[in-house]
ZADO-1210 file (C-alpha; in nm, 4 decimals, padded with zeros to 6 digits):
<atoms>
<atom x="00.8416" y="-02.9885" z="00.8273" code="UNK" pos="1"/>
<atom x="00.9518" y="-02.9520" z="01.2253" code="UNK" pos="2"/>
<atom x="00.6654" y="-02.8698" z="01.4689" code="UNK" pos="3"/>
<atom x="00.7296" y="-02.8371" z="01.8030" code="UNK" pos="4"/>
<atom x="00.5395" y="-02.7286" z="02.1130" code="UNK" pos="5"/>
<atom x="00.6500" y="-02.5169" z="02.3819" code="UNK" pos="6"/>
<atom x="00.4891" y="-02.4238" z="02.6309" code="UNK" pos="7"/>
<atom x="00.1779" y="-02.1235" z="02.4802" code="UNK" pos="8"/>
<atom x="00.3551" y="-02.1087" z="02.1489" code="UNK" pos="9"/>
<atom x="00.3846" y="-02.3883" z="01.8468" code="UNK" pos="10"/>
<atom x="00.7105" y="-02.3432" z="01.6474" code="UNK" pos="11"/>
<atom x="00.6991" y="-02.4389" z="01.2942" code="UNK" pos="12"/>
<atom x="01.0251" y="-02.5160" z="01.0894" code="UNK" pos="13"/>
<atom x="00.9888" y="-02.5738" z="00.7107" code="UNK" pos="14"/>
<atom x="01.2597" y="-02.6153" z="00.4708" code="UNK" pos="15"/>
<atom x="01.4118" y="-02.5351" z="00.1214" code="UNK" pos="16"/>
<atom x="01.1632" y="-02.3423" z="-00.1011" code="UNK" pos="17"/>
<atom x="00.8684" y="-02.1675" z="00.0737" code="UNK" pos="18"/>
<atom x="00.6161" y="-02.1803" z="-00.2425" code="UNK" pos="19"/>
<atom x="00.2456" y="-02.3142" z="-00.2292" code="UNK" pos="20"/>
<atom x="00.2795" y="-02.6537" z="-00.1525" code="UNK" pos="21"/>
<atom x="00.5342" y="-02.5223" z="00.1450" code="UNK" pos="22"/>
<atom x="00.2453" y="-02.2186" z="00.2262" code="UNK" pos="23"/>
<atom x="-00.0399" y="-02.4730" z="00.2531" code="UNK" pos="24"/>
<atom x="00.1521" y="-02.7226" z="00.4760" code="UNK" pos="25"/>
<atom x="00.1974" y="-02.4556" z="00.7261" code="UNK" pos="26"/>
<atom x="-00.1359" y="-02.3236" z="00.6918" code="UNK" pos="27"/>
<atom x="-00.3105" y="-02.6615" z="00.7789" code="UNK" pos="28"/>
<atom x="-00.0969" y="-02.6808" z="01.0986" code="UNK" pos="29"/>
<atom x="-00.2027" y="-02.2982" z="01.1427" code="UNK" pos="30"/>
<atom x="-00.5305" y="-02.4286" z="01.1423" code="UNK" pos="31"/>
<atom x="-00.5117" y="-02.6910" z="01.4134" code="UNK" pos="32"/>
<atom x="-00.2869" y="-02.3727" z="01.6437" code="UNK" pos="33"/>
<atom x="-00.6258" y="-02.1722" z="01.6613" code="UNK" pos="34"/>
<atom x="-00.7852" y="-02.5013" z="01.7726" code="UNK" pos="35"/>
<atom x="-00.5182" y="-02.5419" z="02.0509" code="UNK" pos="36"/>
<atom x="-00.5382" y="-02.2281" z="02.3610" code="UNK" pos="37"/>
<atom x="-00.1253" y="-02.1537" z="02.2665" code="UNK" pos="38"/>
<atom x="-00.0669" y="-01.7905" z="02.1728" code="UNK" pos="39"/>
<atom x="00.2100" y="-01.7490" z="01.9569" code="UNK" pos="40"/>
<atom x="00.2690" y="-01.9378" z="01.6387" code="UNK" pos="41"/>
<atom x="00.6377" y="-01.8881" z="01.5201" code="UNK" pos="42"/>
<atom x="00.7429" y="-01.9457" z="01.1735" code="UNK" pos="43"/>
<atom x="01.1535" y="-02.0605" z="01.2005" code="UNK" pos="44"/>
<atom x="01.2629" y="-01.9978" z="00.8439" code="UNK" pos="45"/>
<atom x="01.6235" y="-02.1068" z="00.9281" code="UNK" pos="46"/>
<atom x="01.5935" y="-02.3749" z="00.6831" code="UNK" pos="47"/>
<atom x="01.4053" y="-02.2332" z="00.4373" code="UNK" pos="48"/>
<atom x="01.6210" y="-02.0503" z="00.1480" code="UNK" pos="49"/>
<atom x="01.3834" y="-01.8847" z="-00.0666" code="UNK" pos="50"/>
<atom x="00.9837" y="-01.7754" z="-00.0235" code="UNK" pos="51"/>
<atom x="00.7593" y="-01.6888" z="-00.3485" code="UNK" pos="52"/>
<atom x="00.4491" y="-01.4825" z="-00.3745" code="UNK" pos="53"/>
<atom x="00.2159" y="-01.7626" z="-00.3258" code="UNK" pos="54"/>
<atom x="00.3970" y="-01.9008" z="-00.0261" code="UNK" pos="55"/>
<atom x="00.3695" y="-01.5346" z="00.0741" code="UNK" pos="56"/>
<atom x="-00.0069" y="-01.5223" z="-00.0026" code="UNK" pos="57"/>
<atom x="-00.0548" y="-01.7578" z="00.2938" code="UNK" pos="58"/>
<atom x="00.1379" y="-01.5990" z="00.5070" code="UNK" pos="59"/>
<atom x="-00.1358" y="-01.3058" z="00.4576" code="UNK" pos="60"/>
<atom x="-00.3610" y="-01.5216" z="00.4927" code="UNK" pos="61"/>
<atom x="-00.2430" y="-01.6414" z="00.8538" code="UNK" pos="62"/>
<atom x="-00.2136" y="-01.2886" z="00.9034" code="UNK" pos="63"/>
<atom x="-00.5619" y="-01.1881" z="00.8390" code="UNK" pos="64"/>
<atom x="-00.6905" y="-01.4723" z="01.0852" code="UNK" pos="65"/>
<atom x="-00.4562" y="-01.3260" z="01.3915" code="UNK" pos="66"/>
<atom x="-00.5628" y="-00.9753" z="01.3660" code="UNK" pos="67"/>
<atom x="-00.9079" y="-01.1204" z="01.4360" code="UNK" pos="68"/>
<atom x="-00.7672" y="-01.2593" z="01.8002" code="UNK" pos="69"/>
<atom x="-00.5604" y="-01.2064" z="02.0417" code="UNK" pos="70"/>
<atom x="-00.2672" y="-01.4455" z="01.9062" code="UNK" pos="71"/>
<atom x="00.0579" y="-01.3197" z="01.7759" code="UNK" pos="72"/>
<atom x="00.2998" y="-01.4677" z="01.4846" code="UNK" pos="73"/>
<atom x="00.6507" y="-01.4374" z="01.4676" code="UNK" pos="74"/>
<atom x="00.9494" y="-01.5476" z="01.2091" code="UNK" pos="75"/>
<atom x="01.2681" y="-01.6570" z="01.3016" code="UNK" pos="76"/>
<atom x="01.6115" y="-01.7259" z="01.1732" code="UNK" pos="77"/>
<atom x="01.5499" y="-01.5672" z="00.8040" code="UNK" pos="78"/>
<atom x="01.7569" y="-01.5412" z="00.5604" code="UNK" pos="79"/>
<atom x="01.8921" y="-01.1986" z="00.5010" code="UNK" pos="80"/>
<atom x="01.6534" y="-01.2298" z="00.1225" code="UNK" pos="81"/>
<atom x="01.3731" y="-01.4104" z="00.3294" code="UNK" pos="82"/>
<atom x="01.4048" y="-01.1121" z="00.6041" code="UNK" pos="83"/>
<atom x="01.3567" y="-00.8314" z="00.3131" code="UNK" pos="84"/>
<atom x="01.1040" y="-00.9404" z="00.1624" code="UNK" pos="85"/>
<atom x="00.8552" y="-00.9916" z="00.5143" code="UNK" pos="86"/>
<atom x="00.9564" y="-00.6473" z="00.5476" code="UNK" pos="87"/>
<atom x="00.8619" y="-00.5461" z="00.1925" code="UNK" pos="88"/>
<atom x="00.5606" y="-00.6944" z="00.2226" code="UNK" pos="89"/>
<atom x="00.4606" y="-00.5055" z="00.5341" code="UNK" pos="90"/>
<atom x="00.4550" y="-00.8512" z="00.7902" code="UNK" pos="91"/>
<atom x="00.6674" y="-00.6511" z="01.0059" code="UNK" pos="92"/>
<atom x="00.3419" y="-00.4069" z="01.1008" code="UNK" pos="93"/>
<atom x="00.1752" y="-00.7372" z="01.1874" code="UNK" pos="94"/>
<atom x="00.4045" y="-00.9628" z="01.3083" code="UNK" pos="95"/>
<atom x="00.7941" y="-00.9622" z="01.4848" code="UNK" pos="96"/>
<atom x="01.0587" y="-01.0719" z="01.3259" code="UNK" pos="97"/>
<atom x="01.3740" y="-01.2058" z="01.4925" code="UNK" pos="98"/>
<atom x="01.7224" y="-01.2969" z="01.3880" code="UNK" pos="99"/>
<atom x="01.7410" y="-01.6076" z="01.5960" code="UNK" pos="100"/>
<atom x="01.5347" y="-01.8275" z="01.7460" code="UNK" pos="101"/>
<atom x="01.6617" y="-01.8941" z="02.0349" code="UNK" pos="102"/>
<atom x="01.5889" y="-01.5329" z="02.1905" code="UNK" pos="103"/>
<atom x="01.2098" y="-01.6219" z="02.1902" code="UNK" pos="104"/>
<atom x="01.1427" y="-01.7949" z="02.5311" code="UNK" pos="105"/>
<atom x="00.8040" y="-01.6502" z="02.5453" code="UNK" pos="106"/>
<atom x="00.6770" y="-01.3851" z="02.3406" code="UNK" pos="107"/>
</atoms>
C-alpha cells in the first residue's frame, strides 16, 4: 500500500482485492489523517481490481467519521465495477469520485 502526502491531502493507493484485511490497512492510516491538519484523504483505487462488502464496510466507516468534520474523501482511478458499486452504495452522496487522479490538485 502507496501513501503519499501532498500538500492538505494524503493519497492512499492499495492494490489487488479490497476485502478486510485491505479495508483495515487503510483505515489505520485513516486514523493517523485525522491526527494530521490535511483535509482531503483520497482513496486511488487504480490498482485495486475488485472491493467486497467488508472492505466496503470500512469505507462507511471512514465515512461516518468525515461527516463529523470538516474533511472530505475522494476515490480515484476505479475500475468501471469498483466505480458502480461506490455509487450503489450511495458514497457518491458523501464523497467525489473521479476517473483519474491526476485531475485532483487540490480538492
Amino acid at each position: 500500500m502507496q501513501i503519499k502526502k501532498s500538500g492538505t491531502q494524503w493519497i492512499v493507493t492499495p492494490s489487488g482485492y479490497f476485502n478486510s484485511d485491505a479495508g483495515e490497512a487503510v483505515k489505520k492510516i485513516f486514523d493517523d489523517f485525522m491526527l494530521d491538519d490535511s483535509l482531503h484523504f483520497v482513496l486511488n483505487f487504480s490498482e485495486v481490481n475488485l472491493i467486497n462488502s467488508l472492505g466496503l464496510s470500512y469505507l462507511t466507516e471512514i465515512l461516518e467519521v468525515l461527516e463529523e468534520s470538516d474533511r472530505k474523501l475522494a476515490f480515484c482511478s476505479c475500475s468501471p465495477i469498483i466505480d458502480k458499486t461506490l455509487k450503489l452504495m450511495g458514497m457518491d452522496q458523501y464523497a467525489s469520485i473521479h476517473p483519474d487522479c491526476s485531475e485532483l490538485t487540490e480538492l
